[in-house]
C-alpha positions in Angstrom: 0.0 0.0 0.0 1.7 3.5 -0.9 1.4 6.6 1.0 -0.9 9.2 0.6 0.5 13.2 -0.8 0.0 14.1 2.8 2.2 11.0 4.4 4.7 11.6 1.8 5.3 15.5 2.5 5.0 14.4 6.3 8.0 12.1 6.1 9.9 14.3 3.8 9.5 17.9 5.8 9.6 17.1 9.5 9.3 19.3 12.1 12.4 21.7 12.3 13.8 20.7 9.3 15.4 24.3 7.6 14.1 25.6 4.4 14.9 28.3 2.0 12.4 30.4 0.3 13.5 30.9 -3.7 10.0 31.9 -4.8 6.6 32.7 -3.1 3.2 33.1 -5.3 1.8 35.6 -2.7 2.3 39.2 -3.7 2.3 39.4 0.3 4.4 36.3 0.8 7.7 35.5 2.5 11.1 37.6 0.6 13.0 35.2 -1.3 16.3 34.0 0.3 14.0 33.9 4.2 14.5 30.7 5.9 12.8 29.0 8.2 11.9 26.2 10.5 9.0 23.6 9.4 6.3 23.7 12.1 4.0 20.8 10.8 2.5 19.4 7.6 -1.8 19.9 7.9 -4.4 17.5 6.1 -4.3 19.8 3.2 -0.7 19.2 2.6 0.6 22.6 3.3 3.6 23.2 5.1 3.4 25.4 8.0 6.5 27.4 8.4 8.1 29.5 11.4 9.7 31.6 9.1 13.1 33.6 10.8 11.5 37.0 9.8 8.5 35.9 12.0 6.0 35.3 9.3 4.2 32.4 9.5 3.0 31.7 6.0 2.0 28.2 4.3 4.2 27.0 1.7 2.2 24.8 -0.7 5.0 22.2 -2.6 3.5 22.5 -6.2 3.2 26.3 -6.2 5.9 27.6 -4.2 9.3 27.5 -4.7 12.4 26.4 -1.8 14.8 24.5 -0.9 15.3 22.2 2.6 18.5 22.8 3.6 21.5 20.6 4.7 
């Protein structure tokens, strides 16, 4: 049995992992090159970020654009 979108993002982007903003489609979103700490994964498969600049914005994986970092 495979995983579901929502399993699948929730084992790749865990809690605290870092991740770099390249490109937001929110003309009021996060400035590229923020980074940030993942906060959780919801049902709808958004990422829920504790961005460094204190923003705490969604990402969404097929519209936004970033980076987890090492």
């Amino acid at each position: 049995m495979g995983y579901t979108r929502v399993e699948a993002l929730r084992r790749t982007y865990k809690p605290g992992d870092r991740i770099e903003l390249i490109h937001m489609e929110d003309m009021r979103g996060v400035p590229p090159g923020t980074q940030g700490s993942v906060d959780y994964v919801d049902d709808a498969g958004n990422i829920h970020m504790l961005w460094d600049n204190g923003s705490t914005l969604s990402l969404i994986e097929e519209v936004d654009k970033f980076k987890r970092l090492k």
